[in-house]
The first five atom37 places (N, CA, C, CB, O) and aatype in JSON, in Angstrom:
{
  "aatype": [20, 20, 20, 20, 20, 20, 20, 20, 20, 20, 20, 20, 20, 20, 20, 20, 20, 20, 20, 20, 20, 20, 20, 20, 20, 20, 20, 20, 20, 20, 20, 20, 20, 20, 20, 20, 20, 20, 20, 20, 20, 20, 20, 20, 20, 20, 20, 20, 20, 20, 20, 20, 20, 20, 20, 20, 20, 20, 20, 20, 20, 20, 20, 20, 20, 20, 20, 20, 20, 20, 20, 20, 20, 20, 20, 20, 20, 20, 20, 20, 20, 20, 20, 20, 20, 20, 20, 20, 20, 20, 20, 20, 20, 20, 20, 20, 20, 20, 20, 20, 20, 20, 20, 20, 20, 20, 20, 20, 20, 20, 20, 20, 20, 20, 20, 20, 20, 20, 20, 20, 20],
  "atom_mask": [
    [1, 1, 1, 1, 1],
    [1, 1, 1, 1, 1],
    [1, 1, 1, 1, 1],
    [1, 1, 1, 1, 1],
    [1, 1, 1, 1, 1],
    [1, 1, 1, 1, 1],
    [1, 1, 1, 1, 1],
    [1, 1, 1, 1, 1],
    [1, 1, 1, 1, 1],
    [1, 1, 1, 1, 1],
    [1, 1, 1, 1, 1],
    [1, 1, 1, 1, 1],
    [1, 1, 1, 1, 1],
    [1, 1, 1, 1, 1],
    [1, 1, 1, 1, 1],
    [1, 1, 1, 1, 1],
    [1, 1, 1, 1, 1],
    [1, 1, 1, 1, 1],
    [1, 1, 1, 1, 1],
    [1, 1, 1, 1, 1],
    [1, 1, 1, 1, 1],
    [1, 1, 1, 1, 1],
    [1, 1, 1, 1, 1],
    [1, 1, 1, 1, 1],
    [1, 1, 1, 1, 1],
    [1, 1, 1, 1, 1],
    [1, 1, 1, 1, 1],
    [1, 1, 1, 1, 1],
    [1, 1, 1, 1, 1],
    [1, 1, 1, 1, 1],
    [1, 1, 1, 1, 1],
    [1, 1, 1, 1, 1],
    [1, 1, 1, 1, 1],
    [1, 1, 1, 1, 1],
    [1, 1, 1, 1, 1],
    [1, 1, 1, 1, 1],
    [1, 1, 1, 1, 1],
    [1, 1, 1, 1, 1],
    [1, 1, 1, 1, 1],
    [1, 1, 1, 1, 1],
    [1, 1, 1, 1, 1],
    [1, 1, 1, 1, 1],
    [1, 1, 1, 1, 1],
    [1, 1, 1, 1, 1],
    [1, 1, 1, 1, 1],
    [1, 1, 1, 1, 1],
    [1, 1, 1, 1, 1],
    [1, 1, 1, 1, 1],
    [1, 1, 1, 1, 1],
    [1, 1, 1, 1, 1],
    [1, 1, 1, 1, 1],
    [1, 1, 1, 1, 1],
    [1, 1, 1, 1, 1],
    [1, 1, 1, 1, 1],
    [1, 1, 1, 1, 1],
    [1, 1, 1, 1, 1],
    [1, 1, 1, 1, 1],
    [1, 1, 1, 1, 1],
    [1, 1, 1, 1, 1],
    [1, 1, 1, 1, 1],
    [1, 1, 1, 1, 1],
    [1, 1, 1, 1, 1],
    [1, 1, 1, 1, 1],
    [1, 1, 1, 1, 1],
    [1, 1, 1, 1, 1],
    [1, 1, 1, 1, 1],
    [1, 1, 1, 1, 1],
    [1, 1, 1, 1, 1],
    [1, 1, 1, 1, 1],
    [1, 1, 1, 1, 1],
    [1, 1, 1, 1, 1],
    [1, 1, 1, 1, 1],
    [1, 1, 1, 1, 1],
    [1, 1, 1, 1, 1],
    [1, 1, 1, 1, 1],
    [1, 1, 1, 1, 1],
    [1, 1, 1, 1, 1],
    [1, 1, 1, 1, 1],
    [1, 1, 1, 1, 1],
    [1, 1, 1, 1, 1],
    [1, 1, 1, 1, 1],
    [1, 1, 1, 1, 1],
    [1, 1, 1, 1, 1],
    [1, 1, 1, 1, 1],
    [1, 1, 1, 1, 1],
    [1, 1, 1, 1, 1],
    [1, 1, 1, 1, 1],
    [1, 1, 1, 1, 1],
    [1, 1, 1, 1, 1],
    [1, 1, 1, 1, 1],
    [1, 1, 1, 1, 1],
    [1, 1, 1, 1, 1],
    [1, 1, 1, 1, 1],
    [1, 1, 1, 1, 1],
    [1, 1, 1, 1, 1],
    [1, 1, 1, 1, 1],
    [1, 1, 1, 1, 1],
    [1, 1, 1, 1, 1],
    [1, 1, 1, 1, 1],
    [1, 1, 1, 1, 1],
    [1, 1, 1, 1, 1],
    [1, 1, 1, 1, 1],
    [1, 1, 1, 1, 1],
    [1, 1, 1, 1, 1],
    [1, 1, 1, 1, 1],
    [1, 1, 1, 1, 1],
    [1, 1, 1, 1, 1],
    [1, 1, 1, 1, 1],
    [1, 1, 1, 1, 1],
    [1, 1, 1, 1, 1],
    [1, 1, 1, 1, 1],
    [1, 1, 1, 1, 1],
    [1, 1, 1, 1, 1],
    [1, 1, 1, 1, 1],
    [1, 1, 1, 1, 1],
    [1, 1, 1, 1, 1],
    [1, 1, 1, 1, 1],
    [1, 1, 1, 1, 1],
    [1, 1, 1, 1, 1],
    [1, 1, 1, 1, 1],
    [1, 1, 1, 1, 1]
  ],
  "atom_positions": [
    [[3.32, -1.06, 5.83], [2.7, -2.02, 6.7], [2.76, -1.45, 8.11], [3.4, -3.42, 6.6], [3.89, -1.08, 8.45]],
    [[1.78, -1.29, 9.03], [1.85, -0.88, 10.28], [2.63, -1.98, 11.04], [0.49, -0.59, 10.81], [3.03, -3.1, 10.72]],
    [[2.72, -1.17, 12.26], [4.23, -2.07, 12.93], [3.08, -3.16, 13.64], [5.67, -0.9, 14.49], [3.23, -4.37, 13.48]],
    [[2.03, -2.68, 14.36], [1.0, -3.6, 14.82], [1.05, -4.9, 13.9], [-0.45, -2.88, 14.76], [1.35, -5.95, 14.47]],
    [[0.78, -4.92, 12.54], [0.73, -6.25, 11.75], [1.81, -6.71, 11.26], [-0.04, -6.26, 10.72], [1.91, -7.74, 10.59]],
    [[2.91, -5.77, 11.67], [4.24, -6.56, 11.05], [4.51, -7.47, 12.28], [5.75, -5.47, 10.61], [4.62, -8.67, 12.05]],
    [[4.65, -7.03, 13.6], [4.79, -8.3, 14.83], [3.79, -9.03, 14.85], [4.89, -7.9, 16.31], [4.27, -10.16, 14.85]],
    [[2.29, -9.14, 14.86], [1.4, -10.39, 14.33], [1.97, -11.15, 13.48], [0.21, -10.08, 13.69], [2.21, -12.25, 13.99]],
    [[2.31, -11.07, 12.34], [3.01, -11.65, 11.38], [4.3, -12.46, 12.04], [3.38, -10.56, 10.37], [4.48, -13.67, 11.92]],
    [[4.82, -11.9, 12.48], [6.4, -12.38, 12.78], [7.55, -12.52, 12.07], [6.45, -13.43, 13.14], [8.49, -13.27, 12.37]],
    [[7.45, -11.45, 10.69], [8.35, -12.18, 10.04], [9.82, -11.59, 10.3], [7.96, -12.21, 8.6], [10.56, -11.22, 9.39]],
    [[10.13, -11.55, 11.62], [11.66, -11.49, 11.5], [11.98, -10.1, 11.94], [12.24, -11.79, 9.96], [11.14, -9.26, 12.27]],
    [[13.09, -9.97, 11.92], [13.55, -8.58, 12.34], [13.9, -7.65, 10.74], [15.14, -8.8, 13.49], [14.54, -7.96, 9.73]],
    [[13.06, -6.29, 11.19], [13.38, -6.13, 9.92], [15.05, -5.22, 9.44], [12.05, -5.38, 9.45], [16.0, -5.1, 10.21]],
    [[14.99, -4.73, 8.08], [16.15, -3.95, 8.19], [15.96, -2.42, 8.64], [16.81, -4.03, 6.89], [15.01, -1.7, 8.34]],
    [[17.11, -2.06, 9.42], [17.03, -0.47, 9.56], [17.09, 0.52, 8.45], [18.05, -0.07, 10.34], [17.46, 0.08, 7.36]],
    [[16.87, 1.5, 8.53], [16.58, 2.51, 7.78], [16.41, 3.59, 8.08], [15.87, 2.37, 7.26], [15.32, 3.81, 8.61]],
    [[17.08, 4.41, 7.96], [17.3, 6.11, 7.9], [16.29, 6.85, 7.24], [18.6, 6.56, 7.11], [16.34, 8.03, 7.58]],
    [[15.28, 6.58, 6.34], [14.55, 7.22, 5.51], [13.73, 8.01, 6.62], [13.78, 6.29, 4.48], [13.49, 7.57, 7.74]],
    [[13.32, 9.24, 6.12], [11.98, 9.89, 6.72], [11.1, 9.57, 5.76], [11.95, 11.49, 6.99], [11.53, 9.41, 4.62]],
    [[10.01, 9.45, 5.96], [8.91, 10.28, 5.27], [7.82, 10.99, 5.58], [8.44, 9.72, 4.64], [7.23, 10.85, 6.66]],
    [[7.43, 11.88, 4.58], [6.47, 13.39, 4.82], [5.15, 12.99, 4.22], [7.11, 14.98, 3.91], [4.92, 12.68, 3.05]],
    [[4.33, 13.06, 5.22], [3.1, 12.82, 5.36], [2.08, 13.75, 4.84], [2.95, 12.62, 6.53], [2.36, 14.95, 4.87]],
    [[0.48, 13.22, 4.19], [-0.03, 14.35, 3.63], [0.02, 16.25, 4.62], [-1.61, 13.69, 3.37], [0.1, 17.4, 4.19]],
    [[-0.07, 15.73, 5.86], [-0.48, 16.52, 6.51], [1.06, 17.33, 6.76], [-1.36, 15.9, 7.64], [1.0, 18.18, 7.65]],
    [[1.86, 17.24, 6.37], [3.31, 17.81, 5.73], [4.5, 17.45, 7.59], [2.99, 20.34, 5.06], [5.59, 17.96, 7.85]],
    [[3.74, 16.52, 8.41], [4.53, 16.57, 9.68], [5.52, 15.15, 9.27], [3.42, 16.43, 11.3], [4.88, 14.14, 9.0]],
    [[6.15, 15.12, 9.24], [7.53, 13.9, 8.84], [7.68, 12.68, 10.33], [9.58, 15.1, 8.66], [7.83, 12.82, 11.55]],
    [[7.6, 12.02, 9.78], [7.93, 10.51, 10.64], [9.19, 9.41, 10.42], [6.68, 9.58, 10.36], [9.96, 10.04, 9.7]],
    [[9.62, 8.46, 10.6], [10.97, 7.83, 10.5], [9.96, 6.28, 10.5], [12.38, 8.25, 12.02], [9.0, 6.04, 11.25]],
    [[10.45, 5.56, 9.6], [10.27, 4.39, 9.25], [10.89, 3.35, 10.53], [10.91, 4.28, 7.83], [11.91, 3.61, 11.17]],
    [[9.92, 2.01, 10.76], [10.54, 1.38, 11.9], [11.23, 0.03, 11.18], [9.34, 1.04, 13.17], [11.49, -0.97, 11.85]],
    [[11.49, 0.09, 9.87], [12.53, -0.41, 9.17], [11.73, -1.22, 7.38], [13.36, -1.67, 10.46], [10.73, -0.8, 6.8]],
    [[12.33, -2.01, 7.1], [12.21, -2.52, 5.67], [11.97, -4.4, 6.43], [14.06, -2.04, 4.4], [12.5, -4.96, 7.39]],
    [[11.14, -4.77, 5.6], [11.08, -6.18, 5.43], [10.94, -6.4, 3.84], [9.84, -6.81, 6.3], [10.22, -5.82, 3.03]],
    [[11.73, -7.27, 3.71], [12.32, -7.23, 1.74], [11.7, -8.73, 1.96], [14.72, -7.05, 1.01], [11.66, -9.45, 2.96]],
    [[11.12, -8.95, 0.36], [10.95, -10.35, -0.28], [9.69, -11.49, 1.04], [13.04, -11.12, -0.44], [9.73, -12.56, 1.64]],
    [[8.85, -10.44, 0.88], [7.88, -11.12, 1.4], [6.92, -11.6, 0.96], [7.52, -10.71, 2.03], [6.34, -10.85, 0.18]],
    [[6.01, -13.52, 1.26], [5.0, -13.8, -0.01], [3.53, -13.31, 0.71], [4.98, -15.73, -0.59], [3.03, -13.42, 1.83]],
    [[3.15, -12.76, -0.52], [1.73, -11.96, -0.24], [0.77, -12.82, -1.57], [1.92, -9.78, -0.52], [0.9, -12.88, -2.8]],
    [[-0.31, -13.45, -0.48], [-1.18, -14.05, -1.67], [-2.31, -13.11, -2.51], [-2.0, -15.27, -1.01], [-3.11, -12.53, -1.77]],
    [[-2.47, -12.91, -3.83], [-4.03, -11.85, -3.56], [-4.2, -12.92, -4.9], [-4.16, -9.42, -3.78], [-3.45, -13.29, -5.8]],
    [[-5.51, -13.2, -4.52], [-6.66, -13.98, -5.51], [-5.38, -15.54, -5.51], [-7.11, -12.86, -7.69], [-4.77, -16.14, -4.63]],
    [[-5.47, -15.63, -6.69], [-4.95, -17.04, -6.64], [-3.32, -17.15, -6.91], [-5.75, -17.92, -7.78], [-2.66, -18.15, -7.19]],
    [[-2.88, -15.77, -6.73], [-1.54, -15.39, -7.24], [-0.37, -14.89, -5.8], [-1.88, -13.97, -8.44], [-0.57, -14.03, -4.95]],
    [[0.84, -15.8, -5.97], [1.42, -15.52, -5.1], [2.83, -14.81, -5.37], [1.39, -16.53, -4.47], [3.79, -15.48, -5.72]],
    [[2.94, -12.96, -5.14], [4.05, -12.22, -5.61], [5.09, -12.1, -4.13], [3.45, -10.62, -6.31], [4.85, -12.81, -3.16]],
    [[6.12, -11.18, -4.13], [7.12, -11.21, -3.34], [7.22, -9.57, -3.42], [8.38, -12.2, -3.79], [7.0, -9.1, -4.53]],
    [[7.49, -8.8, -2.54], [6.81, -7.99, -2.35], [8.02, -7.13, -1.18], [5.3, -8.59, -1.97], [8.36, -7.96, -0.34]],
    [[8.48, -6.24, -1.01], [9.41, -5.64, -0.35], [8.42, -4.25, 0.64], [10.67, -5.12, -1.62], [7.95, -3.36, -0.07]],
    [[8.26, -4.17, 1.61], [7.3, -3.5, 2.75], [8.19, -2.45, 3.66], [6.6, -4.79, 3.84], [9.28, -2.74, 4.15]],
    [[7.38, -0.91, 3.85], [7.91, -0.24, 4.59], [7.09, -0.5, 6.04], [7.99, 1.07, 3.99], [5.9, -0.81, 6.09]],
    [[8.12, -0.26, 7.41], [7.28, -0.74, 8.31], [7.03, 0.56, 8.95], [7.81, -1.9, 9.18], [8.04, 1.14, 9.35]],
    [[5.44, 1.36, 9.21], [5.14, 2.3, 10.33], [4.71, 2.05, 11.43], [4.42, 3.05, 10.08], [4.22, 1.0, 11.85]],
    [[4.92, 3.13, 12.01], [3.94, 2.43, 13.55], [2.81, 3.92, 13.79], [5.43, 2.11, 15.6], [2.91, 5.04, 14.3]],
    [[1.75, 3.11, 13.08], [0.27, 4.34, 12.6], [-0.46, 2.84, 13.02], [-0.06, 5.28, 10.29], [-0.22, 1.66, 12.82]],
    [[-1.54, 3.66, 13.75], [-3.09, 3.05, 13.87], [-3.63, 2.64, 12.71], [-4.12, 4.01, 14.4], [-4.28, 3.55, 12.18]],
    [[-3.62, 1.74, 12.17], [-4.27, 1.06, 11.25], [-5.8, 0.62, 11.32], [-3.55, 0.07, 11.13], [-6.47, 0.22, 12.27]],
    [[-6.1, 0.84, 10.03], [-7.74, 0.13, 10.35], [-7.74, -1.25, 9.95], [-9.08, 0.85, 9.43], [-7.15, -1.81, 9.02]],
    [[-8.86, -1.89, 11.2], [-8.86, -3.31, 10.63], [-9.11, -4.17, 9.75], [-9.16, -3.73, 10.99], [-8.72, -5.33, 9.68]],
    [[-10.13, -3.29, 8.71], [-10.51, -3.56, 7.54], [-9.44, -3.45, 6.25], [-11.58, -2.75, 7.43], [-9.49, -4.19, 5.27]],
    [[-8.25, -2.17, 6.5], [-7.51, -1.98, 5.11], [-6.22, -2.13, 5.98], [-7.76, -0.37, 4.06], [-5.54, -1.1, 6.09]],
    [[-5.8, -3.22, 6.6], [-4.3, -3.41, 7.15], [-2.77, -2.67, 6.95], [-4.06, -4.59, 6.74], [-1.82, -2.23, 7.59]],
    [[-3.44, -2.93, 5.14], [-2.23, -2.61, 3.99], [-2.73, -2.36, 2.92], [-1.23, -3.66, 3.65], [-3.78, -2.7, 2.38]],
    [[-1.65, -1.56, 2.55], [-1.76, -0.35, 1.66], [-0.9, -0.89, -0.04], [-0.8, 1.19, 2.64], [0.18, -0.39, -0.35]],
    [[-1.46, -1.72, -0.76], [-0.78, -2.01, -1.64], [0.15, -1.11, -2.48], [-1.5, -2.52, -2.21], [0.32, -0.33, -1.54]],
    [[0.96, -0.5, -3.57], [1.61, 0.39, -4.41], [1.91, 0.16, -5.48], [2.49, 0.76, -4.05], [2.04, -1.04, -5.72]],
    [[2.13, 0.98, -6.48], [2.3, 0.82, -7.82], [3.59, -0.23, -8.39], [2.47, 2.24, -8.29], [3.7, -0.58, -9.57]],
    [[4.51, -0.62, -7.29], [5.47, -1.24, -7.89], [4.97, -2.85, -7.65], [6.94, -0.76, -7.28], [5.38, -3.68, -8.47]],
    [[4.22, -3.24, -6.7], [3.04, -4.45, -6.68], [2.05, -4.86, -7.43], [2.38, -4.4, -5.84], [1.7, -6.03, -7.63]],
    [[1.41, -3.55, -7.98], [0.59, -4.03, -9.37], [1.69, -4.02, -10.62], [-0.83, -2.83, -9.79], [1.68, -4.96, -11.41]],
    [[2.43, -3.17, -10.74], [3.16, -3.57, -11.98], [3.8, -4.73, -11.76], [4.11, -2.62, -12.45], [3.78, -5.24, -12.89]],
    [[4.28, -5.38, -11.16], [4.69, -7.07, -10.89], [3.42, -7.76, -11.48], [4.92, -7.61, -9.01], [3.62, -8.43, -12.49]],
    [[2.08, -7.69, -10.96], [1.66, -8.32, -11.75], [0.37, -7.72, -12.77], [1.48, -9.35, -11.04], [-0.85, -7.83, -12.84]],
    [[1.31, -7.14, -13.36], [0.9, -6.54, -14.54], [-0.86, -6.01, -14.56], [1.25, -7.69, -15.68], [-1.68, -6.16, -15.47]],
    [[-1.04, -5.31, -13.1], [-2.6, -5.12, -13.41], [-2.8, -3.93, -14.46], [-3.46, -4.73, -11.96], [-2.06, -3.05, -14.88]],
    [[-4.31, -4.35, -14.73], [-5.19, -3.32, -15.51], [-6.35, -2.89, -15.15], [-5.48, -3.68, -16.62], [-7.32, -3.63, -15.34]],
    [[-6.57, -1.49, -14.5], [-7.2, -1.32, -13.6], [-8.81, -0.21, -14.73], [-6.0, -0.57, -12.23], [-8.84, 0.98, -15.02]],
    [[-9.58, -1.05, -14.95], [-10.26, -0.51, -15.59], [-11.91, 0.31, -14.9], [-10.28, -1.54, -16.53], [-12.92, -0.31, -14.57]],
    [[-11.76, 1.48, -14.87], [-12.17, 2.63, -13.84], [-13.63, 2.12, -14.12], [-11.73, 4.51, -14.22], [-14.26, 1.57, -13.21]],
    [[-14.26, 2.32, -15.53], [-15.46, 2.57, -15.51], [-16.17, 1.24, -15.42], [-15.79, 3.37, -16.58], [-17.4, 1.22, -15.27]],
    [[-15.6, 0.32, -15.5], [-16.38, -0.82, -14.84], [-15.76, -1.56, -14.04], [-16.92, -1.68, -15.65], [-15.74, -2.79, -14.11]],
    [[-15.29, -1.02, -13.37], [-14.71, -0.97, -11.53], [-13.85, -2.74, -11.48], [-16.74, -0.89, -9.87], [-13.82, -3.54, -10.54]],
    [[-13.43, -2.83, -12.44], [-12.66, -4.09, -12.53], [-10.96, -4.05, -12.57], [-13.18, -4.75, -13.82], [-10.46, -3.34, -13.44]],
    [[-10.07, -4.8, -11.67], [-8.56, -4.87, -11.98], [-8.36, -6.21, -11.97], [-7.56, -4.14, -10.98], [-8.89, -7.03, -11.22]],
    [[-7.55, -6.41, -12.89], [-6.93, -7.53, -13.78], [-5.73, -7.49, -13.28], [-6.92, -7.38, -15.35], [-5.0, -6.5, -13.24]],
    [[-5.34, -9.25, -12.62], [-3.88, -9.47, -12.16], [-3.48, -9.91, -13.4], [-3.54, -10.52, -10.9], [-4.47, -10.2, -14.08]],
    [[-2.23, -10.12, -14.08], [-2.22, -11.12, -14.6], [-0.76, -11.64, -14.59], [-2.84, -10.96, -15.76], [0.17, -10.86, -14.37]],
    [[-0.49, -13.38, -14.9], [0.63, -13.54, -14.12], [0.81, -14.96, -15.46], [0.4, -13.81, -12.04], [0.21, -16.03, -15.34]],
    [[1.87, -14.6, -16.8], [2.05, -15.67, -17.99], [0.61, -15.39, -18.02], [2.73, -17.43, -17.79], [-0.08, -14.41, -17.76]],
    [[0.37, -16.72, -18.46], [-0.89, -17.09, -19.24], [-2.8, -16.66, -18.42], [-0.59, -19.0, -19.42], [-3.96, -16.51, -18.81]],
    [[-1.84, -16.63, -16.87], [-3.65, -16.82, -16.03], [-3.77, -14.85, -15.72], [-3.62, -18.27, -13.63], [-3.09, -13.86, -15.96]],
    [[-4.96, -15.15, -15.12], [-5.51, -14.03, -14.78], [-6.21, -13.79, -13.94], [-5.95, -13.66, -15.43], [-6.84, -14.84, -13.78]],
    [[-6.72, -12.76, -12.93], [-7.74, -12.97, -11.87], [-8.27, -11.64, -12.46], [-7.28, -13.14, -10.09], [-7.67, -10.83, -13.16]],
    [[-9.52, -11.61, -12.01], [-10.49, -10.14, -12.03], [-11.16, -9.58, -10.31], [-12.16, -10.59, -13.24], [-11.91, -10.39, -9.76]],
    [[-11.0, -8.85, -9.92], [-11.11, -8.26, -8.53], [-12.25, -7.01, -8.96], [-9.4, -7.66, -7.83], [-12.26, -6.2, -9.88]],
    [[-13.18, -7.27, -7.84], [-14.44, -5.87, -8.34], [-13.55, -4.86, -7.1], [-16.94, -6.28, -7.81], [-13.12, -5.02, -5.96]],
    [[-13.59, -3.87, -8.02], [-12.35, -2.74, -7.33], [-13.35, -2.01, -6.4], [-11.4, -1.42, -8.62], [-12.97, -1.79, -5.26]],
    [[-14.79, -1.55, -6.82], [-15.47, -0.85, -5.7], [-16.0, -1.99, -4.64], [-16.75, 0.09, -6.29], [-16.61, -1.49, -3.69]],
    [[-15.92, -2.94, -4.64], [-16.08, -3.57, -3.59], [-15.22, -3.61, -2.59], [-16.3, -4.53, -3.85], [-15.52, -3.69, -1.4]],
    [[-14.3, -3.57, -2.96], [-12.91, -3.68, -2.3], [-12.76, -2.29, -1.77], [-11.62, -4.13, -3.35], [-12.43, -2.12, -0.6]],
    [[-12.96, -1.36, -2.5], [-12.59, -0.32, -1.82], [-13.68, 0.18, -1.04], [-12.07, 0.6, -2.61], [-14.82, 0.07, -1.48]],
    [[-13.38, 0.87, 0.39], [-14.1, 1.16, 1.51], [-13.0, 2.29, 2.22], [-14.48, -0.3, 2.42], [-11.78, 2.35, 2.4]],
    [[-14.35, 3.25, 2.54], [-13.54, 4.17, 3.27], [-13.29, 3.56, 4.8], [-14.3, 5.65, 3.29], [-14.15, 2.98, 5.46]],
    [[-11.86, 3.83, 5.23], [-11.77, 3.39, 6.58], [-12.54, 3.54, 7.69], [-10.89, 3.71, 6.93], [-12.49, 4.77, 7.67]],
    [[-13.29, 3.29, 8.76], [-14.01, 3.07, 10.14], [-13.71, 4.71, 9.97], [-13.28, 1.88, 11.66], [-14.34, 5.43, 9.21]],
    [[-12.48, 5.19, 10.94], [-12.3, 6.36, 11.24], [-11.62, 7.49, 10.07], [-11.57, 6.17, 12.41], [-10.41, 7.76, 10.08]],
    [[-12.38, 7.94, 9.31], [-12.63, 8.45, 7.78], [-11.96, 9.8, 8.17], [-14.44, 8.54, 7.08], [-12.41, 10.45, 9.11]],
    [[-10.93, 10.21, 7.47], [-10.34, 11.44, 7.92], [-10.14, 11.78, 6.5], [-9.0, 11.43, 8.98], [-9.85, 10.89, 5.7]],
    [[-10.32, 13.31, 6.06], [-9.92, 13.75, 4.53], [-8.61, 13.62, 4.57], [-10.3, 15.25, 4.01], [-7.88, 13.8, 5.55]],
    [[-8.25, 13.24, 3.26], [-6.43, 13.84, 2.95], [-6.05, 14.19, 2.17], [-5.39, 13.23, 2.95], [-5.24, 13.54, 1.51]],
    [[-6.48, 15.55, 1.8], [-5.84, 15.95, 0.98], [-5.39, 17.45, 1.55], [-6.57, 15.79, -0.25], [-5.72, 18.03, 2.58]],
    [[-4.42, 17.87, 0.38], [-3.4, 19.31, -0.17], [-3.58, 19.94, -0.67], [-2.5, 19.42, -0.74], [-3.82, 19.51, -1.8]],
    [[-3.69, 21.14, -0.59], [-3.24, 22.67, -1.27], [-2.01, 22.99, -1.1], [-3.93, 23.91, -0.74], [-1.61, 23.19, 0.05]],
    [[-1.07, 23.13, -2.29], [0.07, 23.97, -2.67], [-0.32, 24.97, -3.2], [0.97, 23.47, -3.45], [-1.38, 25.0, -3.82]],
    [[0.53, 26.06, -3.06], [0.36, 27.24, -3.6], [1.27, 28.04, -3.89], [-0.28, 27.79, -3.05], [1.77, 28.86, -3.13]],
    [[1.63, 27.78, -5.31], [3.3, 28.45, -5.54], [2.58, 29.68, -6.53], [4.85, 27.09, -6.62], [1.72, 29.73, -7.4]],
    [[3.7, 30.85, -5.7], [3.34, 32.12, -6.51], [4.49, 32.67, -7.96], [3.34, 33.39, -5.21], [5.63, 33.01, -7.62]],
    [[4.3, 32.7, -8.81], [5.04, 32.49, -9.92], [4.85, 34.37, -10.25], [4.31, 31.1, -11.15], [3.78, 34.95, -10.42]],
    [[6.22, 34.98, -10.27], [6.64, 36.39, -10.86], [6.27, 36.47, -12.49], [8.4, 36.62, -10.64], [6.73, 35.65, -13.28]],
    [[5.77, 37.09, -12.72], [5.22, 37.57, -14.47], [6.35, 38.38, -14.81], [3.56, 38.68, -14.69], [6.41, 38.93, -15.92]]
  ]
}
């Protein structure tokens, strides 16, 4: 979560944290802390949700960056070729059109990597 929308929000002071992390572009940054057990509504479903906080320019369109331990909470199924993901939560379910949703950000920057490990024969 950028630090910009974590103080809009207000929720509190968060916890500190020592973690770095290494960015595609391989330059390392320091987290401006943890906010644990937060409610995040998507479609008609309301999960709890634990957030790292950065302080990166965010776009206004994609705030936040959902992760794999948020869809496995609620058990999505993200089905590629007809651009559909499935929450599902007991008995209900929501359906989300995934290429709609997805949009490249305003200020569109590539990101990706080349590694290149040389291996002795």
């Amino acid at each position: 979560m950028p630090l910009s929308l974590f103080k809009k929000l207000g929720l509190g002071a968060p916890r500190p944290t020592t973690v770095m992390l290494q960015l595609t572009d391989r330059s390392i940054t320091h987290l401006e802390g943890v906010i644990e057990d937060v409610s995040l509504q998507i479609g008609k479903f309301i999960f709890h949700a634990d957030f790292i906080i950065l302080d990166y320019e965010a776009d206004e369109l994609v705030p936040i960056i959902l992760g794999r331990p948020l869809l496995a909470i609620g058990d999505a199924i993200i089905k590629v070729r007809e651009g559909k993901m499935i929450l599902r939560v007991d008995s209900k379910e929501a359906v989300f059109n995934v290429y709609k949703a997805i949009q490249l950000p305003r200020h569109y920057e590539e990101l990706s990597m080349i590694s290149v490990v040389e291996v002795d024969d």
